[in-house]
N, CA, C and O atoms as a printed pandas DataFrame, in Angstrom:
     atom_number atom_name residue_name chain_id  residue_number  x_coord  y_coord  z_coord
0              1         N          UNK        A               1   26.904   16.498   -7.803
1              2        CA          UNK        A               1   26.076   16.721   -8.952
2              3         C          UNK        A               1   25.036   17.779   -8.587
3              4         O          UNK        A               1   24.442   17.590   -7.525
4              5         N          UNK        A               2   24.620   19.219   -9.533
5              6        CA          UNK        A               2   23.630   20.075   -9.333
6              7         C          UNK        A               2   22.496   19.061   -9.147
7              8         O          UNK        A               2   22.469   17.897   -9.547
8              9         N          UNK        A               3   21.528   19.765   -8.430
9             10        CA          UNK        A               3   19.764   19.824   -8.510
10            11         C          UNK        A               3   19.371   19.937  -10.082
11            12         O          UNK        A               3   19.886   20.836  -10.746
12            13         N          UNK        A               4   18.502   19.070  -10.650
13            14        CA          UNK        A               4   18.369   19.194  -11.401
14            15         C          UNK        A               4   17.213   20.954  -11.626
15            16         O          UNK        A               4   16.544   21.392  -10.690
16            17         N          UNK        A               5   17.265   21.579  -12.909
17            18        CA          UNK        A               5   16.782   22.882  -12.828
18            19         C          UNK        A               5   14.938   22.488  -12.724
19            20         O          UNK        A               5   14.488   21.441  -13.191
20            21         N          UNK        A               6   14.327   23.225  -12.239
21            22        CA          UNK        A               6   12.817   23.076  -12.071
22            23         C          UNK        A               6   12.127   23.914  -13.107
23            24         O          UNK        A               6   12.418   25.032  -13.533
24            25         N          UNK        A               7   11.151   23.109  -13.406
25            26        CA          UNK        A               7   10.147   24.207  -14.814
26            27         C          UNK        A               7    9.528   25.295  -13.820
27            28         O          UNK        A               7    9.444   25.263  -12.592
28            29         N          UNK        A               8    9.188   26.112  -14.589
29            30        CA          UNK        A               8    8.099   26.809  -14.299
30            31         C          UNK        A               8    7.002   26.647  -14.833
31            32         O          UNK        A               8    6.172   27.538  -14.652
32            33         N          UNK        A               9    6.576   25.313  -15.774
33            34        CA          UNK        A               9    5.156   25.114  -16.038
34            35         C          UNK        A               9    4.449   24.210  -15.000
35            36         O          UNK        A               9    3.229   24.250  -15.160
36            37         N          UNK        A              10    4.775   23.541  -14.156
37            38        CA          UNK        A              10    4.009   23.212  -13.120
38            39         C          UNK        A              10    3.579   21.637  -13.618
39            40         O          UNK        A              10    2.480   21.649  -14.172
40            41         N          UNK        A              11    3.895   20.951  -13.580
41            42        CA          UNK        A              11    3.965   19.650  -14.141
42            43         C          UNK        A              11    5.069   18.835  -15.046
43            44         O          UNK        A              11    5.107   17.835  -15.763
44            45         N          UNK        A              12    5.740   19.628  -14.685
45            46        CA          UNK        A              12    7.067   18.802  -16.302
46            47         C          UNK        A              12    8.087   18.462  -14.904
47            48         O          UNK        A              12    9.203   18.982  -14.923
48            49         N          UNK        A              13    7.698   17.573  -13.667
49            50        CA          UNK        A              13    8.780   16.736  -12.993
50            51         C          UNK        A              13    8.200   15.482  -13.183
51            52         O          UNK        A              13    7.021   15.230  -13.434
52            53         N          UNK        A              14    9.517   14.417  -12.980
53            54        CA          UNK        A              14    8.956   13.012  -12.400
54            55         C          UNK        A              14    8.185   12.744  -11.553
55            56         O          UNK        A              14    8.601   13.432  -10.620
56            57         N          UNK        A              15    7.210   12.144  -11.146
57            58        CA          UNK        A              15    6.262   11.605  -10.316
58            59         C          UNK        A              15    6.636   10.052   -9.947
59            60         O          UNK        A              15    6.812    9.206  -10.824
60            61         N          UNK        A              16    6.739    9.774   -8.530
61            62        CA          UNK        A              16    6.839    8.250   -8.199
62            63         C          UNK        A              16    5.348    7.565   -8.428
63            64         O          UNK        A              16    4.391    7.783   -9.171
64            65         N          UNK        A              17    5.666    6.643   -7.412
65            66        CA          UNK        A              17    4.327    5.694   -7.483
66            67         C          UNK        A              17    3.132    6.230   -6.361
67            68         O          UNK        A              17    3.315    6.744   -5.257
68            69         N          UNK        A              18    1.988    5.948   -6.985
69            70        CA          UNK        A              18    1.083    6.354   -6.186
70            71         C          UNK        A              18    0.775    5.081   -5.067
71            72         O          UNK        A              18    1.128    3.903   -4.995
72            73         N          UNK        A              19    0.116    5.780   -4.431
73            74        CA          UNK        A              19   -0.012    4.950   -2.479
74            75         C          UNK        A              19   -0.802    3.943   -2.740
75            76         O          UNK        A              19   -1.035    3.111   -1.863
76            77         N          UNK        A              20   -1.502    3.820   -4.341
77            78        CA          UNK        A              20   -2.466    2.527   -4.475
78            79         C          UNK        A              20   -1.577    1.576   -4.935
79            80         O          UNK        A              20   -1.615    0.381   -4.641
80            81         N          UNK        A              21   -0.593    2.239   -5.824
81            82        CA          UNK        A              21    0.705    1.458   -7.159
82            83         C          UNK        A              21    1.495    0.835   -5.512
83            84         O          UNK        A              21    1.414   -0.372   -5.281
84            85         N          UNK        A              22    2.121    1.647   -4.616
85            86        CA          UNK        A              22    2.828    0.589   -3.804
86            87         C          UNK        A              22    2.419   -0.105   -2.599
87            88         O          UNK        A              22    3.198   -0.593   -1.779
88            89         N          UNK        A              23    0.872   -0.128   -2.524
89            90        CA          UNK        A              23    0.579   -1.156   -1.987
90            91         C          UNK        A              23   -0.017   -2.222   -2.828
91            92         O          UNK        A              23   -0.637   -3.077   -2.195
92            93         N          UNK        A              24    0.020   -2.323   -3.778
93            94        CA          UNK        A              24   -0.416   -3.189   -5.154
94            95         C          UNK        A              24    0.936   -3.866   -5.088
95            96         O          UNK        A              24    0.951   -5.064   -4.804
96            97         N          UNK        A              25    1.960   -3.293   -5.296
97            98        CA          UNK        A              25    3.349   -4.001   -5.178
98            99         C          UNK        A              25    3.651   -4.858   -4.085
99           100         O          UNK        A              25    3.893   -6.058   -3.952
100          101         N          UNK        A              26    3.547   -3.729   -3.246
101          102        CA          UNK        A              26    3.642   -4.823   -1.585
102          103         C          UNK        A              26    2.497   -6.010   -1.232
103          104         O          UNK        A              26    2.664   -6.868   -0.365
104          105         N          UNK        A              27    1.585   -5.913   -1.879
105          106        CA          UNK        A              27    0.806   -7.188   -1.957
106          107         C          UNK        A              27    1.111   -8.408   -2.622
107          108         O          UNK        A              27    1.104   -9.513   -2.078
108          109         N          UNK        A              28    1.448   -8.118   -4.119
109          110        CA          UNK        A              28    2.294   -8.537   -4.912
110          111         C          UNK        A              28    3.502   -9.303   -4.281
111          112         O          UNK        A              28    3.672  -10.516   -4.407
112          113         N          UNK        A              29    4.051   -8.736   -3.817
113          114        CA          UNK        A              29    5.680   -9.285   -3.209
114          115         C          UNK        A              29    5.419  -10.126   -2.356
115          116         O          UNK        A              29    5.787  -11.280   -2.578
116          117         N          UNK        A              30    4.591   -9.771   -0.912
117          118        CA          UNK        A              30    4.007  -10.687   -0.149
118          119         C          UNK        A              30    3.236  -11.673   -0.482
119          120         O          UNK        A              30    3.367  -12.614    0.301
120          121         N          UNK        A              31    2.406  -11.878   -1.402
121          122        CA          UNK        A              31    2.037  -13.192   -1.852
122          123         C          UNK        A              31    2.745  -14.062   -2.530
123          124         O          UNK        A              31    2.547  -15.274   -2.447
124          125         N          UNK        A              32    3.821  -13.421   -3.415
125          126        CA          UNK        A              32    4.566  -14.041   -4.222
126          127         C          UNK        A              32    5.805  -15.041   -2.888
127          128         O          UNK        A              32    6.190  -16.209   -2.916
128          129         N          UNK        A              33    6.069  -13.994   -1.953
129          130        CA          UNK        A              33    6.900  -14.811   -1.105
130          131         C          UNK        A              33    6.040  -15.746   -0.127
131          132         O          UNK        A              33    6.500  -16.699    0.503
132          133         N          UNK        A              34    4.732  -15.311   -0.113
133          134        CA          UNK        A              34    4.456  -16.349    0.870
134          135         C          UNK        A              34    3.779  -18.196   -0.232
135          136         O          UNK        A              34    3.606  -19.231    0.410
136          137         N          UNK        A              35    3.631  -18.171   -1.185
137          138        CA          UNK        A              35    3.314  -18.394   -2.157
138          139         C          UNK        A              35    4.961  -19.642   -1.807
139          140         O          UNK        A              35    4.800  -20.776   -1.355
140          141         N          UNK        A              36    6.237  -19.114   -2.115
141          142        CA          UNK        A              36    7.383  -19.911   -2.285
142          143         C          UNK        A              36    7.571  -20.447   -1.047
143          144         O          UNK        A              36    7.759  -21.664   -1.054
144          145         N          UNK        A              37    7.582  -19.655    0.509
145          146        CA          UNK        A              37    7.526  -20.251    1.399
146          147         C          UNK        A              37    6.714  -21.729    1.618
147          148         O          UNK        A              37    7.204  -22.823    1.901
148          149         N          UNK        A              38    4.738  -21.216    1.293
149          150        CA          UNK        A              38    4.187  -22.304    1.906
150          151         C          UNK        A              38    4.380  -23.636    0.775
151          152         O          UNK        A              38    3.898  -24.735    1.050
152          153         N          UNK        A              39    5.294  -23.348   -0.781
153          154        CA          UNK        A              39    5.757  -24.863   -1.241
154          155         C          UNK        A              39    6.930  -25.213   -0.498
155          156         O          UNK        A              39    6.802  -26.375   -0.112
156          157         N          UNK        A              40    7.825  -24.804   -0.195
157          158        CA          UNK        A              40    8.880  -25.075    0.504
158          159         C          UNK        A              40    8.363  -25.858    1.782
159          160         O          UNK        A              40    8.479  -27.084    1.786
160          161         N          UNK        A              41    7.713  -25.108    3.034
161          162        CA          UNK        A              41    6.891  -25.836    3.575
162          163         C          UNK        A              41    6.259  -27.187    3.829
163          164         O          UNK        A              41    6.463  -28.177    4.532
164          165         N          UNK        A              42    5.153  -26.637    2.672
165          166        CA          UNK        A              42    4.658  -28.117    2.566
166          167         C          UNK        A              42    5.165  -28.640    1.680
167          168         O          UNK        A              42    4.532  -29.545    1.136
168          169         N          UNK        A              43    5.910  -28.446    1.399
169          170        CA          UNK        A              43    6.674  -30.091    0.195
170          171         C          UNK        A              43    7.318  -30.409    1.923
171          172         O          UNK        A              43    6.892  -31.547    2.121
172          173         N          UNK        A              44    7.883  -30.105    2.860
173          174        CA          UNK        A              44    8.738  -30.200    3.273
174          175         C          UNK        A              44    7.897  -31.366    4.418
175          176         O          UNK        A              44    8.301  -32.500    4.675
176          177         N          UNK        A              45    6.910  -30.842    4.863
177          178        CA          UNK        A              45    5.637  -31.201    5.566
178          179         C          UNK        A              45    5.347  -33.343    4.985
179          180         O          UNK        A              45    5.379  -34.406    5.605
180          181         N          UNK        A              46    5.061  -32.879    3.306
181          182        CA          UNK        A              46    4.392  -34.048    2.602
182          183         C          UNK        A              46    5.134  -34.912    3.088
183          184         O          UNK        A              46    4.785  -35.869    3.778
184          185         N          UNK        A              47    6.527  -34.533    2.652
185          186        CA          UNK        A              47    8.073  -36.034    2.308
186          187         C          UNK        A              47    7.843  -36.713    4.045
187          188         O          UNK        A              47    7.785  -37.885    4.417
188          189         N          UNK        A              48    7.750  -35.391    4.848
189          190        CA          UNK        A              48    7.760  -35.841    6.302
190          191         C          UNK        A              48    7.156  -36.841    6.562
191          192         O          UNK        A              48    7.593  -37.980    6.728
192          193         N          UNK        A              49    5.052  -36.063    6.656
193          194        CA          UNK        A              49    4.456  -36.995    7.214
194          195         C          UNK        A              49    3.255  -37.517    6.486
195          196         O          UNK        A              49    2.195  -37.949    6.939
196          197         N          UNK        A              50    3.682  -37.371    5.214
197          198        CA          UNK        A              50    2.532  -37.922    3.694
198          199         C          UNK        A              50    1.653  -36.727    3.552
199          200         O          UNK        A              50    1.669  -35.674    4.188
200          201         N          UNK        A              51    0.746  -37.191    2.404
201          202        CA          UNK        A              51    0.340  -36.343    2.200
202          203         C          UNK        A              51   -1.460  -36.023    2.936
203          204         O          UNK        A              51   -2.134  -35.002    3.067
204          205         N          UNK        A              52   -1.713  -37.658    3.308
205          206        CA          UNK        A              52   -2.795  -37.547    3.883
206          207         C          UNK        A              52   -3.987  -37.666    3.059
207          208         O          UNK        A              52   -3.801  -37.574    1.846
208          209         N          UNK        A              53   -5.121  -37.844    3.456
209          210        CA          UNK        A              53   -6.342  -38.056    2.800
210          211         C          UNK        A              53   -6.909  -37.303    1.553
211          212         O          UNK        A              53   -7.682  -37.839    0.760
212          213         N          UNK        A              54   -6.412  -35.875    1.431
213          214        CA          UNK        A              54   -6.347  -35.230    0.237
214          215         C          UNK        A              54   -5.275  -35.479   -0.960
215          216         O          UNK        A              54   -5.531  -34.995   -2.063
216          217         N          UNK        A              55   -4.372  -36.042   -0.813
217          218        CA          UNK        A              55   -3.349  -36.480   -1.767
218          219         C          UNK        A              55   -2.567  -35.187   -1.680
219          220         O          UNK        A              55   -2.861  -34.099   -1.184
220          221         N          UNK        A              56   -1.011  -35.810   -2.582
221          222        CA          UNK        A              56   -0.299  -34.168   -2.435
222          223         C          UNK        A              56   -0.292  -33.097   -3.282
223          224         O          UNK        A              56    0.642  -32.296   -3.268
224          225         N          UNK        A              57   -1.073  -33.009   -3.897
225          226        CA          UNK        A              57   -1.091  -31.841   -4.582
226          227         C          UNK        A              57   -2.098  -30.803   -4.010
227          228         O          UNK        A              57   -1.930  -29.586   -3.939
228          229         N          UNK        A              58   -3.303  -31.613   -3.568
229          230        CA          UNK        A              58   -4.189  -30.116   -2.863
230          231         C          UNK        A              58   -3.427  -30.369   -1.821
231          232         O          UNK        A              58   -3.352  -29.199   -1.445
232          233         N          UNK        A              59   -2.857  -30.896   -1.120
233          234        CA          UNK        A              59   -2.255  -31.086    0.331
234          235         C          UNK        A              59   -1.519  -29.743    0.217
235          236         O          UNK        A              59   -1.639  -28.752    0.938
236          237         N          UNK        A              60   -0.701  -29.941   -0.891
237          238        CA          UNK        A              60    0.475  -28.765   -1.034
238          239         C          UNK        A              60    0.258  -27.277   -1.801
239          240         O          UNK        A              60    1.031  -26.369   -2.108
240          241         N          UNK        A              61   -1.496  -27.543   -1.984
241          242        CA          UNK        A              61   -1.865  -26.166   -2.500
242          243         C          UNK        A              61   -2.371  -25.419   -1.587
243          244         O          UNK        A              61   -2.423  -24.189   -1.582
244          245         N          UNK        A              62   -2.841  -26.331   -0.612
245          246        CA          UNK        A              62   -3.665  -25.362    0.630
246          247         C          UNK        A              62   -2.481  -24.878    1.494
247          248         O          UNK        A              62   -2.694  -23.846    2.130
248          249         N          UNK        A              63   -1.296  -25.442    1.618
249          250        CA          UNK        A              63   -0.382  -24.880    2.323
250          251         C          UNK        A              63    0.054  -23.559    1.876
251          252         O          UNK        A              63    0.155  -22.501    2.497
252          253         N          UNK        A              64    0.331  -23.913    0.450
253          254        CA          UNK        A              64    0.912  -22.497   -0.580
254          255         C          UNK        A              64   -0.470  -21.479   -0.390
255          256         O          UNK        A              64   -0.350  -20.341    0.063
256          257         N          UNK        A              65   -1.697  -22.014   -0.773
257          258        CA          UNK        A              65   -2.320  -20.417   -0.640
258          259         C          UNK        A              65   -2.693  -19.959    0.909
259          260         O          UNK        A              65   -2.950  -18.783    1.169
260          261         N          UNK        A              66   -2.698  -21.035    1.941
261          262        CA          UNK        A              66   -2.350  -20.154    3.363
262          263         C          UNK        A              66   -1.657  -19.488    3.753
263          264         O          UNK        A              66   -1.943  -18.469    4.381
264          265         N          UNK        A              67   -0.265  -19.985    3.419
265          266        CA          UNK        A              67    0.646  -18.838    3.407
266          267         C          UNK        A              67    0.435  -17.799    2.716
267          268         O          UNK        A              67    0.469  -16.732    3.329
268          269         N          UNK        A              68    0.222  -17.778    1.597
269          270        CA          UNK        A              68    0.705  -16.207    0.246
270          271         C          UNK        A              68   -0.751  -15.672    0.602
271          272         O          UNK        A              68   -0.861  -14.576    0.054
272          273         N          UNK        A              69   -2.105  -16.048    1.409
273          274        CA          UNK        A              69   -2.572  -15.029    1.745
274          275         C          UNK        A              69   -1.967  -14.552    3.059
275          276         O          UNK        A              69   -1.985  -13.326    3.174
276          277         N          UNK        A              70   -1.392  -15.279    4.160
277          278        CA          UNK        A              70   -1.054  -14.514    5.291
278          279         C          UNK        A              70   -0.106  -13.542    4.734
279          280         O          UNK        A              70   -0.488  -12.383    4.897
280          281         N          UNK        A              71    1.093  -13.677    4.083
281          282        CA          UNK        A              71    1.904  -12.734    3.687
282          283         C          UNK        A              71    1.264  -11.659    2.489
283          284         O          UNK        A              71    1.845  -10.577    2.406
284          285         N          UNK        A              72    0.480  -11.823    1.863
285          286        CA          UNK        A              72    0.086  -11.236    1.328
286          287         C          UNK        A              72   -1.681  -10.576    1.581
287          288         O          UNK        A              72   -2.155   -9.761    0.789
């Protein structure tokens, strides 16, 4: 397939993402996965060895946002 032809007005190409747009993404992605990890985790953690003096739901929220900030 040709190159596509180039203007000569100096602005009429596509532009990707800017260096703020893909680390906004990559933050994004990394929290979102660390986010699924630390429920996986700690659900996995709770069933094990309870949930402990906080009950399981903050039990299993502090896991999820430790993780999705380390990854993110």
């Amino acid at each position: 397939m040709p190159p596509m032809p180039s203007t000569s007005q100096g602005g009429g190409g596509m532009r990707g993402p800017s260096t703020f747009d893909k680390w906004k993404m990559g933050a994004m992605l990394g929290g979102s996965v660390g986010l699924i990890m630390g429920f996986i985790f700690g659900g996995f953690n709770i069933m094990r060895y309870g949930a402990g003096p906080n009950g399981p739901m903050r039990t299993l929220g502090q896991y999820m946002l430790g993780s999705g900030a380390t990854f993110g």
